[in-house]
TORVO-583698 format. One record per residue: residue number from 1; residue in one letter; z, x, y of N, C-alpha, C in turn. Coordinates in steps of 0.2 Angstrom, whole numbers, plus 5000, padded with zeros to 4 digits. Atoms other than C-alpha are relative to their C-alpha. Layout:
<sites>
<site NUM,A,<Z,X,Y>,<Z,X,Y>,<Z,X,Y>>
...
</sites>
This chain:
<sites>
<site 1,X,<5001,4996,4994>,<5643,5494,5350>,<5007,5003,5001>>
<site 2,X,<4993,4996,5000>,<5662,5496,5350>,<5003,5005,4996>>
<site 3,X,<5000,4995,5007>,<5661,5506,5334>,<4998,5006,5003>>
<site 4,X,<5003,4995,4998>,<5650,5518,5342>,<5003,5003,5007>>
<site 5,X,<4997,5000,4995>,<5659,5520,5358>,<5006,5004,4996>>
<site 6,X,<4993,4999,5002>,<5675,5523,5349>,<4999,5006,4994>>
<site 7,X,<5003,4995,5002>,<5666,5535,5338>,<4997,5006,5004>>
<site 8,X,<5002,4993,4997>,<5660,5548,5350>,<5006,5000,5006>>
<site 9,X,<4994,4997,4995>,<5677,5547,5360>,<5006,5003,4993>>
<site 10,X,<4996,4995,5004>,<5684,5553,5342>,<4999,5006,5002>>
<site 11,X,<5005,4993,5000>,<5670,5565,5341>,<5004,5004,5006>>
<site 12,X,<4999,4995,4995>,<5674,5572,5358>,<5006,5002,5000>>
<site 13,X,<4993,4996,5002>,<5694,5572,5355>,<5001,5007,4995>>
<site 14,X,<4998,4999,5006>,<5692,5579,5339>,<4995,5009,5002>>
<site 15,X,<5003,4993,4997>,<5679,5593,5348>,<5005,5005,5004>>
<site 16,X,<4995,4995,4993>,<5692,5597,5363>,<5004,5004,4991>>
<site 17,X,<4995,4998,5005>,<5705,5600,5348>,<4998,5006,4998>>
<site 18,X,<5003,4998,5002>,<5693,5611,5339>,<4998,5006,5004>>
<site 19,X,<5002,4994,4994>,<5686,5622,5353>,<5007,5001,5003>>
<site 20,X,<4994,4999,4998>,<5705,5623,5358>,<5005,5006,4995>>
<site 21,X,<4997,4993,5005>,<5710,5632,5342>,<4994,5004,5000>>
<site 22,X,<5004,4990,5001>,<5695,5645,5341>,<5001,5001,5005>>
<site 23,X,<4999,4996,4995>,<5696,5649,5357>,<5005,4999,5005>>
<site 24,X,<4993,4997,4994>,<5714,5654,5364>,<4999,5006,5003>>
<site 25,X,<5000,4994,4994>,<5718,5664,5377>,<4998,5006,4996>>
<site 26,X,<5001,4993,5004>,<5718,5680,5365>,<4992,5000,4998>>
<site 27,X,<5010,5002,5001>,<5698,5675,5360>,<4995,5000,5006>>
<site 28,X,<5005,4999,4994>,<5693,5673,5378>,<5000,5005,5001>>
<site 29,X,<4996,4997,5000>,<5702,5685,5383>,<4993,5010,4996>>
<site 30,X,<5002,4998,5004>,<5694,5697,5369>,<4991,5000,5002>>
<site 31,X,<5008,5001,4999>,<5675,5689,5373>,<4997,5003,5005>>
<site 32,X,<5003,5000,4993>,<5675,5690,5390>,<5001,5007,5005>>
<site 33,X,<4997,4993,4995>,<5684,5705,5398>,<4995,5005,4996>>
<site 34,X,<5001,4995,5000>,<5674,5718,5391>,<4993,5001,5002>>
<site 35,X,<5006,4999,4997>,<5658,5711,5397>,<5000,5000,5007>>
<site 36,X,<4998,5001,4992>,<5667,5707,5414>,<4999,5008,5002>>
<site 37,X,<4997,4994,4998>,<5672,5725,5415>,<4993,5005,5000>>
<site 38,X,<5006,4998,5001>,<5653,5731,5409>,<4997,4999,5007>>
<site 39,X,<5004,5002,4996>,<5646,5721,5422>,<4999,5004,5008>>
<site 40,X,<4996,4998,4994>,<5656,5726,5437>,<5001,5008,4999>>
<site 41,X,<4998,4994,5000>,<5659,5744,5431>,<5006,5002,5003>>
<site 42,X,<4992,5000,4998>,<5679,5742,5434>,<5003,4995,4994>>
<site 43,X,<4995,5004,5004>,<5693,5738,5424>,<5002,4994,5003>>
<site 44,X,<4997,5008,4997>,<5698,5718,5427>,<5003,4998,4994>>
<site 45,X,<4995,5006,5001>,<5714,5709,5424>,<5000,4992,5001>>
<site 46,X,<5000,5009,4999>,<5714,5691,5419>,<5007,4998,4998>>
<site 47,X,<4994,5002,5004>,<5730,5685,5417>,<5002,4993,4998>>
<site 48,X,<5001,5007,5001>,<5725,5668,5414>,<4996,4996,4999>>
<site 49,X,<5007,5001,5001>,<5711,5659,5404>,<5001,4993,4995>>
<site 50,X,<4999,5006,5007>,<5708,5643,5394>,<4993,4994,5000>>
<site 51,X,<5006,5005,4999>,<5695,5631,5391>,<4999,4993,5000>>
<site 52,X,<4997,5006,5003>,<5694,5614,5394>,<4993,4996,5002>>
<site 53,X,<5004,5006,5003>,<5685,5600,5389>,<4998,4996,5007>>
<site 54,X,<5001,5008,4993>,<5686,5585,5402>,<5005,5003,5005>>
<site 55,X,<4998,4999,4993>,<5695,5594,5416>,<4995,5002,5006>>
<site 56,X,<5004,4997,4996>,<5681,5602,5424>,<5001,5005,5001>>
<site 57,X,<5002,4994,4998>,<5678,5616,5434>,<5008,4999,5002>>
<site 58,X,<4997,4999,4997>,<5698,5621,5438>,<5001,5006,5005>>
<site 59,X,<4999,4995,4997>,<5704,5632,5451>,<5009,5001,5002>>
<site 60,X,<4992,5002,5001>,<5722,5638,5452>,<4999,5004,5007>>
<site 61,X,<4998,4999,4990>,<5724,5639,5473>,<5006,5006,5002>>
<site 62,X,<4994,4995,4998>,<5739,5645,5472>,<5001,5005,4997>>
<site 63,X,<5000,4993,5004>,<5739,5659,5460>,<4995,5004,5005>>
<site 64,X,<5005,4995,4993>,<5723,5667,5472>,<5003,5000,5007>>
<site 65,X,<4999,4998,4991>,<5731,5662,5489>,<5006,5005,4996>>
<site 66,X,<4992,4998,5002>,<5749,5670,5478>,<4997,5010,4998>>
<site 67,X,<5005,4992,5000>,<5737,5688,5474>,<5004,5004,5007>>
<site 68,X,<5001,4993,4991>,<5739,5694,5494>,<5007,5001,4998>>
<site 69,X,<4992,4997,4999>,<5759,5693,5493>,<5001,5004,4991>>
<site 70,X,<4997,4996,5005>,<5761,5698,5475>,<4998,5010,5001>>
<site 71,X,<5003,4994,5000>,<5749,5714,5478>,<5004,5005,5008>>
<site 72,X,<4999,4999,4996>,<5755,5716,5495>,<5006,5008,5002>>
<site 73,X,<4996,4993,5002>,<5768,5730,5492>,<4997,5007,4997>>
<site 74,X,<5002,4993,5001>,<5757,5741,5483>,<4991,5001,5004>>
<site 75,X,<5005,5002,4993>,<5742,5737,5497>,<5000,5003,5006>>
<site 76,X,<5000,5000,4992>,<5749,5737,5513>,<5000,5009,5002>>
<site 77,X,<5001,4996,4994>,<5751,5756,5518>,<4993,5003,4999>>
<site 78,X,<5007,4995,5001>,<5733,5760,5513>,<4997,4995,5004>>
<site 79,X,<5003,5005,4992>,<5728,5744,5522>,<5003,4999,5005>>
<site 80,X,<4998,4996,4995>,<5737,5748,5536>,<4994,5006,5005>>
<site 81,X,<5004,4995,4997>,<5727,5763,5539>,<4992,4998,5000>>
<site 82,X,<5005,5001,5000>,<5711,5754,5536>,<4999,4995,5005>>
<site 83,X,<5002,5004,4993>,<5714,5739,5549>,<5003,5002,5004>>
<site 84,X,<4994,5001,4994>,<5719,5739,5565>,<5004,4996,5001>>
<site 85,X,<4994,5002,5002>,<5735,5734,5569>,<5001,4993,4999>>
<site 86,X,<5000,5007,4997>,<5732,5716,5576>,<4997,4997,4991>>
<site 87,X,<5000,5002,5009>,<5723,5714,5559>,<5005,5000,4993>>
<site 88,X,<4997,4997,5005>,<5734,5722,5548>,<5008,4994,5000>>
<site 89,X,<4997,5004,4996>,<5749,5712,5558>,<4999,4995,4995>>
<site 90,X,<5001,5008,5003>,<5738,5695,5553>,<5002,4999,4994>>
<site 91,X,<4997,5001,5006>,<5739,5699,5535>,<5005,5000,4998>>
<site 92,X,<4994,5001,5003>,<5756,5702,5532>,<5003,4994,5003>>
<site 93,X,<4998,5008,4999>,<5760,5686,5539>,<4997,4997,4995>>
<site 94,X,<5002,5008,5005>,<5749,5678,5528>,<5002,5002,4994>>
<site 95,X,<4998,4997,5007>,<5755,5688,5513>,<5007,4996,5000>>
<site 96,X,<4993,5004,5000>,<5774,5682,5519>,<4999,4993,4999>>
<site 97,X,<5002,5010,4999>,<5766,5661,5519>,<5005,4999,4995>>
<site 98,X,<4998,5003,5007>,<5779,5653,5508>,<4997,4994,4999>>
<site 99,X,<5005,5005,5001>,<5769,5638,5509>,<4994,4999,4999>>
<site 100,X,<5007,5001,4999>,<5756,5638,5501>,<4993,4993,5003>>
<site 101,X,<5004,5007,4998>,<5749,5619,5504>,<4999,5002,5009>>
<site 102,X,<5001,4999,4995>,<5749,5625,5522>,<4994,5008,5002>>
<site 103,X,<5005,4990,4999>,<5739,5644,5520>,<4994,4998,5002>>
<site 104,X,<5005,4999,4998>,<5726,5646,5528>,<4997,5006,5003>>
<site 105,X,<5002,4994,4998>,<5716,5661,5532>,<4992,5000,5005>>
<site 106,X,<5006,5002,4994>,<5706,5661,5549>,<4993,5005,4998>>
<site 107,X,<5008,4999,5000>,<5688,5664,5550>,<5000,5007,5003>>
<site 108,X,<5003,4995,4995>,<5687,5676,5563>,<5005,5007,4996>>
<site 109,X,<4994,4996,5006>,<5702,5686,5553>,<4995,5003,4994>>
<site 110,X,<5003,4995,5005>,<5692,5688,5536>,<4995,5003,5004>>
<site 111,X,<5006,4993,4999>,<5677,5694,5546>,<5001,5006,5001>>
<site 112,X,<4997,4996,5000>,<5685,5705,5553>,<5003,5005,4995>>
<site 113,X,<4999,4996,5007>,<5694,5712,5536>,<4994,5002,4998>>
<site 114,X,<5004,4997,5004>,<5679,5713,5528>,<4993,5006,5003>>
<site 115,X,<5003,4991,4998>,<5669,5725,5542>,<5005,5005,4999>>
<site 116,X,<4996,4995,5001>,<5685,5734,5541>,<4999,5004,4992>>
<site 117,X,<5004,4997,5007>,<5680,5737,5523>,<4994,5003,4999>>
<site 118,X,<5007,4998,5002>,<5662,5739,5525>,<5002,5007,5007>>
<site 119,X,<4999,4995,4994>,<5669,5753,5539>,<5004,5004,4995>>
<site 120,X,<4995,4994,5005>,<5682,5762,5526>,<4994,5001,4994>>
<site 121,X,<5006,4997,5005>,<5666,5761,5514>,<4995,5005,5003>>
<site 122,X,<5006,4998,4998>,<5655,5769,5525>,<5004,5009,5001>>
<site 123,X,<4995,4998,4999>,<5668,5780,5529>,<5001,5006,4992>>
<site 124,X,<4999,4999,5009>,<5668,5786,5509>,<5006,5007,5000>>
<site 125,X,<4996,4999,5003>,<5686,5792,5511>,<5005,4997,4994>>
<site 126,X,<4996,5004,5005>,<5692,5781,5498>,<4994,4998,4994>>
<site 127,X,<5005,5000,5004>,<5682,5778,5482>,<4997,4992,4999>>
<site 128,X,<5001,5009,5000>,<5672,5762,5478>,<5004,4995,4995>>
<site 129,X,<4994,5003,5003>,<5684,5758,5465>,<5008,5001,5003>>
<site 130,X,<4990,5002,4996>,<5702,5760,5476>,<4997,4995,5007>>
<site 131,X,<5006,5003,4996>,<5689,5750,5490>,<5001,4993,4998>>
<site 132,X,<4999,5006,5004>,<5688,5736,5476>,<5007,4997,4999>>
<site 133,X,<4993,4998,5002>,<5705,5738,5471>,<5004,4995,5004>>
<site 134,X,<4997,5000,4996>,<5711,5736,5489>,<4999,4993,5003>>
<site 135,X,<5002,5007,4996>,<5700,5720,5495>,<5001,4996,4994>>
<site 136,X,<5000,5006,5003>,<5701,5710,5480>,<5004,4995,5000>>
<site 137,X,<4993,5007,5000>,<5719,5702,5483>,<4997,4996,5008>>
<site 138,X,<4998,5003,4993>,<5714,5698,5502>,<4992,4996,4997>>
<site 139,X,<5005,5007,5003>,<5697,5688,5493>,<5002,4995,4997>>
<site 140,X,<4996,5006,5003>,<5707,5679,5484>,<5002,4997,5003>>
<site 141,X,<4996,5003,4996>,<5716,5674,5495>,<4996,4996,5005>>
<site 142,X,<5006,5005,4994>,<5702,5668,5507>,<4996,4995,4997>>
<site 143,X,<5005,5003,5004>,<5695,5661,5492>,<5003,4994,4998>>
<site 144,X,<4994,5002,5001>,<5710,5653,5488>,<5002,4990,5006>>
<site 145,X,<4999,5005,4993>,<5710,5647,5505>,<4996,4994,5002>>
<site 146,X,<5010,5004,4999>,<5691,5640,5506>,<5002,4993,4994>>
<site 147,X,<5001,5006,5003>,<5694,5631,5490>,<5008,4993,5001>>
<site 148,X,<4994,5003,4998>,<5711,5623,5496>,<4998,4995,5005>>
<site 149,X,<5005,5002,4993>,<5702,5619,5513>,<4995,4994,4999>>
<site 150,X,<5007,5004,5001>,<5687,5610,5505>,<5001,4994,4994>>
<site 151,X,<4999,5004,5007>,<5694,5602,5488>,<5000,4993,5001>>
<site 152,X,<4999,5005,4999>,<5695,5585,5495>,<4993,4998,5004>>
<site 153,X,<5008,5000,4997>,<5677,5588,5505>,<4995,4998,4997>>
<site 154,X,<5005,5002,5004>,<5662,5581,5502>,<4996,5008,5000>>
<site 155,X,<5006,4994,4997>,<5646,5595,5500>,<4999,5002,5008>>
<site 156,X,<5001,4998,4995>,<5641,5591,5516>,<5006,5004,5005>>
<site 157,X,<4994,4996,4995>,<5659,5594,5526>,<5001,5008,4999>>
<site 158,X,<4997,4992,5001>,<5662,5609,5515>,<4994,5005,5002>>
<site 159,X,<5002,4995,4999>,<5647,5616,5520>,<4999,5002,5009>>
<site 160,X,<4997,4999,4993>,<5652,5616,5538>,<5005,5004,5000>>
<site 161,X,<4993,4993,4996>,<5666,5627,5535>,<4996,5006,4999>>
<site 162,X,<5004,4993,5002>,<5653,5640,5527>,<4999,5000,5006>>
<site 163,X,<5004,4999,4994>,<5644,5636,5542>,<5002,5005,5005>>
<site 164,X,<4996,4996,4998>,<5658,5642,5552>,<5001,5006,5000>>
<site 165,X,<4998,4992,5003>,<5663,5657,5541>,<4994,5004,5004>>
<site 166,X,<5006,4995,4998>,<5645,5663,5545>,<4999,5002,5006>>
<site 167,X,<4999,4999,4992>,<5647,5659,5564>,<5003,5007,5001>>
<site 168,X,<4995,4994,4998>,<5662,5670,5563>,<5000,5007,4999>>
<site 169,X,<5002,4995,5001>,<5655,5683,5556>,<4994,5004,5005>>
<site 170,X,<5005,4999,4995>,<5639,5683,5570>,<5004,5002,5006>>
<site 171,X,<5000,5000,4992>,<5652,5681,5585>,<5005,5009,4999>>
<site 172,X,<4998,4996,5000>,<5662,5696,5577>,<4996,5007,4999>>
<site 173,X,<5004,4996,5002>,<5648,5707,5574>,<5000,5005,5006>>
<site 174,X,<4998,4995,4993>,<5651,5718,5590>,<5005,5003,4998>>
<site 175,X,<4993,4996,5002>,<5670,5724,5583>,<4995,5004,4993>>
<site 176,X,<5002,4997,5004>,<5660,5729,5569>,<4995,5007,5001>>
<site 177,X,<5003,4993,4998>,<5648,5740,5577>,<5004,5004,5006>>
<site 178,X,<4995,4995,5001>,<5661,5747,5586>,<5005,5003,4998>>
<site 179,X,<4998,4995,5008>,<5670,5751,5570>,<4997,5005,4999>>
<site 180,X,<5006,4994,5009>,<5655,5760,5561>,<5000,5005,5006>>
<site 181,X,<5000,4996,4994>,<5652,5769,5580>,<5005,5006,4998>>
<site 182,X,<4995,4996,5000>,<5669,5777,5578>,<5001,5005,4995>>
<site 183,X,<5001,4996,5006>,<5665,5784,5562>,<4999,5006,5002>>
</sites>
């Protein structure tokens, strides 16, 4: 029995090892992005990919909460004119967080950003690719935040924050309609 035990933890090593030299970064990279780019109909940047065996599903936290201030310079005066100020305000603070173990991105906040987008979208002075372009760092970031938020949560607790998210969305749905209104 011991034989056999100690035999499929080679095999498994000997797999990771194997699936680690065919497919490097340059290999995924290669496989993956042009089907990404197909799907979405936009060019996407991955600037970091690997495969692994026994780690699981990872998420790099800090690299998506790290997106809003990296992009944040070539962002802010277009988002500026898409939120209002009080919004616009919240995010460069959250762009400025040097903490990230502390980030967090309020509830009522993203709702609000993302009717500000479905309001610049509706709006069709900017295209759906500078749109995409322009909301993808502040998703990150909120995704960033969700997964940072919940990583120690069980299913159930994590999905009392969606719960939440969704509230937030419902009590904010009034700013939204008079956004579109203003159109």
């Amino acid at each position: 029995m011991i034989g056999v035990v100690a035999g499929v933890i080679i095999l498994l090593v000997l797999a990771s090892v194997v699936v680690k030299i065919v497919f490097t970064k340059e290999k995924l990279l290669s496989l993956l992005v042009p089907k990404i780019e197909e799907a979405l109909k936009r060019d996407v940047e991955i600037d970091d990919i690997a495969v692994s065996i026994f780690g699981g599903l990872g998420v790099d936290v800090e690299g998506m909460i790290g997106q809003l201030a990296h992009h944040y310079s070539d962002c802010h005066d277009i988002w500026r004119e898409i939120m209002p100020e009080d919004n616009f305000r919240a995010v460069r603070e959250l762009a400025h967080t040097k903490e990230i173990k502390g980030f967090k991105f309020p509830l009522d906040l993203w709702a609000r950003i993302v009717y500000d987008f479905a309001v610049a979208y509706h709006e069709k002075e900017l295209s759906e690719k500078e749109i995409l372009d322009l909301f993808t760092p502040l998703y990150f970031a909120k995704t960033g935040s969700f997964a940072q938020e919940t990583l120690k949560m069980s299913s159930k607790e994590a999905e009392k924050v969606v719960e939440a998210q969704a509230k937030a969305f419902e009590k904010e749905k009034p700013y939204l309609i008079e956004r579109w209104e203003e159109v």
